[in-house]
C-alpha positions as CSV (number, residue, x, y, z in Angstrom):
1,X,-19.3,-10.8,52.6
2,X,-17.5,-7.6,53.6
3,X,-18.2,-6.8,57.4
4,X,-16.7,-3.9,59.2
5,X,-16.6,-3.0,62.7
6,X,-16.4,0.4,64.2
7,X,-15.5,0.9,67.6
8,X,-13.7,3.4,69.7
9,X,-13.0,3.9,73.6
10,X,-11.6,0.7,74.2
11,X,-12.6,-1.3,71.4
12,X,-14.5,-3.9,74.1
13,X,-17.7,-4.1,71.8
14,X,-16.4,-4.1,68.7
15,X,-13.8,-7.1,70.4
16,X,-16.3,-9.1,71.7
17,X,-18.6,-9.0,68.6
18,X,-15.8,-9.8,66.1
19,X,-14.7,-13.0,68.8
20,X,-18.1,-14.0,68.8
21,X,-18.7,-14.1,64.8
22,X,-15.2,-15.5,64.4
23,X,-16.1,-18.5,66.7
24,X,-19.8,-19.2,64.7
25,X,-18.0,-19.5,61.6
26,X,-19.4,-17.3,59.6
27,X,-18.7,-16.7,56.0
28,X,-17.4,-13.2,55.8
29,X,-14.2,-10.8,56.1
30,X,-13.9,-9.0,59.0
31,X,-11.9,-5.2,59.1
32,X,-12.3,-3.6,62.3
33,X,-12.0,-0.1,61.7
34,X,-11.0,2.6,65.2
35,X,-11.6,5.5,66.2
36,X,-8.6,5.1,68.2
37,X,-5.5,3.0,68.3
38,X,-6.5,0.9,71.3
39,X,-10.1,0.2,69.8
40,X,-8.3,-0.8,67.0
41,X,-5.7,-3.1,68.4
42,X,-8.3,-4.9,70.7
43,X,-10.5,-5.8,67.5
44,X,-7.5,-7.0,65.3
45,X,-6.4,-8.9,68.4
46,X,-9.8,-10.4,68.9
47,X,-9.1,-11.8,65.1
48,X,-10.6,-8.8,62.6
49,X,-8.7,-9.9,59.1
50,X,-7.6,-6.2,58.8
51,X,-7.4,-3.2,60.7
52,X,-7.0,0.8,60.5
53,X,-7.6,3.8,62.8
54,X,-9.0,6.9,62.1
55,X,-11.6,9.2,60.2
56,X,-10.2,8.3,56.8
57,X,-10.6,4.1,57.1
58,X,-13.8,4.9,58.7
59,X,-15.0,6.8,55.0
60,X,-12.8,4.4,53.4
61,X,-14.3,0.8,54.2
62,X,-17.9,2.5,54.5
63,X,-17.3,2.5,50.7
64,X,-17.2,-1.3,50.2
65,X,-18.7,-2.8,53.3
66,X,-22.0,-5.0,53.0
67,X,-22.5,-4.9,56.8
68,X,-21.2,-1.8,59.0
69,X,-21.5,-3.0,62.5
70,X,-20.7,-1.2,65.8
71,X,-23.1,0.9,68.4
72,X,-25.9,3.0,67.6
73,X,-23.4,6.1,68.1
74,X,-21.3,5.7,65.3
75,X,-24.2,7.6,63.4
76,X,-24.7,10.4,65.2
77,X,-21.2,13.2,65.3
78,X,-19.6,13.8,68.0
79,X,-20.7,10.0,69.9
80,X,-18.6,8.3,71.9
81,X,-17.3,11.1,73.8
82,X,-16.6,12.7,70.6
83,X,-14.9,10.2,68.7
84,X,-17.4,9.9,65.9
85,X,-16.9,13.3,63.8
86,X,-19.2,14.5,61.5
87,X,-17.8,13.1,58.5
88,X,-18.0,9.3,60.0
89,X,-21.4,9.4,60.9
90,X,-22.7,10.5,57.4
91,X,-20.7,8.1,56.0
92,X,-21.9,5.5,57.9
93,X,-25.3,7.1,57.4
94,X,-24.9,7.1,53.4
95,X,-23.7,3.9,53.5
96,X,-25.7,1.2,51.0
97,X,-24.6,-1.2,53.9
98,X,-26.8,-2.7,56.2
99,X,-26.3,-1.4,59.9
100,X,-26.4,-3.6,62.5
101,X,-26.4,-1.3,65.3
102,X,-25.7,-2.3,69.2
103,X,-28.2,-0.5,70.7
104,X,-26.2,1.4,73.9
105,X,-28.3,3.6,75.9
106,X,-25.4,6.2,76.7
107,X,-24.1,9.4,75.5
108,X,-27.7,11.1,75.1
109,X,-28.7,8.7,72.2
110,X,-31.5,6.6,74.0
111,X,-33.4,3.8,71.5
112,X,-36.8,3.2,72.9
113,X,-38.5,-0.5,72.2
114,X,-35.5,-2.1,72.8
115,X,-34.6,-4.7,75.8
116,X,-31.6,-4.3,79.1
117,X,-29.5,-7.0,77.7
118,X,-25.8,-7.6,79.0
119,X,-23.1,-6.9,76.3
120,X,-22.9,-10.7,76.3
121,X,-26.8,-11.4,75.2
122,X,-26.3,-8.8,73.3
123,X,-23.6,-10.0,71.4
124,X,-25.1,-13.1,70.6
125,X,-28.4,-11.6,69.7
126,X,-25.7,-9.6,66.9
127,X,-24.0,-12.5,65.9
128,X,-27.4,-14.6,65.1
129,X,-28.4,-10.9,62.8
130,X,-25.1,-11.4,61.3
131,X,-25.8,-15.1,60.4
132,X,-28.8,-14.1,59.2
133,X,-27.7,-12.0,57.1
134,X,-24.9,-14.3,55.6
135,X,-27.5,-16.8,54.4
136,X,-29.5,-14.6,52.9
């Protein structure tokens, strides 16, 4: 299974999610794909099998990825402080992938129904999706 992670600002998300499917095990490939060299170093250094920065890996590995994982933002232009241009967010959108999106209530994207967690709970409440979705 082809995962990749999309991340930006500092990559903290994106590193903690890829350390904590790296440490269940799970049967998959892991490219951690920036929006920024830092995000991306933090993912490949939390263990990601491969790693790029930019707009163009983003349209790139949305191409062949079975699970796109990263927060909520990455769909909508101009999220994370305007890190997520246009063109990544309809490729994300277009993507036959499955999402599995980190709900974040910040930059003006608000998801109602969903619980406070700490980025910790909510990483393992990610990494139990991802399992999921390994088995099936």
């Amino acid at each position: 299974m082809n995962v990749v992670v999309i991340d930006g600002q500092s990559g903290r998300m994106g590193q903690l999610f890829i350390e904590r499917a790296k440490g269940a095990a799970l049967p998959c490939e892991i490219t951690a794909v920036g929006t920024n060299a830092i995000a991306t170093a933090a993912m490949l250094k939390a263990g990601a099998s491969a790693g790029a920065t930019g707009e163009n890996p983003v349209l790139v590995a949305c191409r062949t990825a079975d699970v796109i994982v990263g927060p909520i933002g990455i769909l909508a232009a101009d999220a994370l402080m305007g890190e997520i241009t246009p063109a990544m967010a309809v490729a994300v959108g277009q993507s036959r992938a499955k999402k599995l999106l980190l709900p974040v209530n910040q930059c003006s994207n608000l998801v109602a129904g969903t619980q406070s967690l700490t980025l910790s709970k909510l990483m393992d409440e990610a990494v139990e999706l991802l399992r999921s979705l390994c088995e099936a």
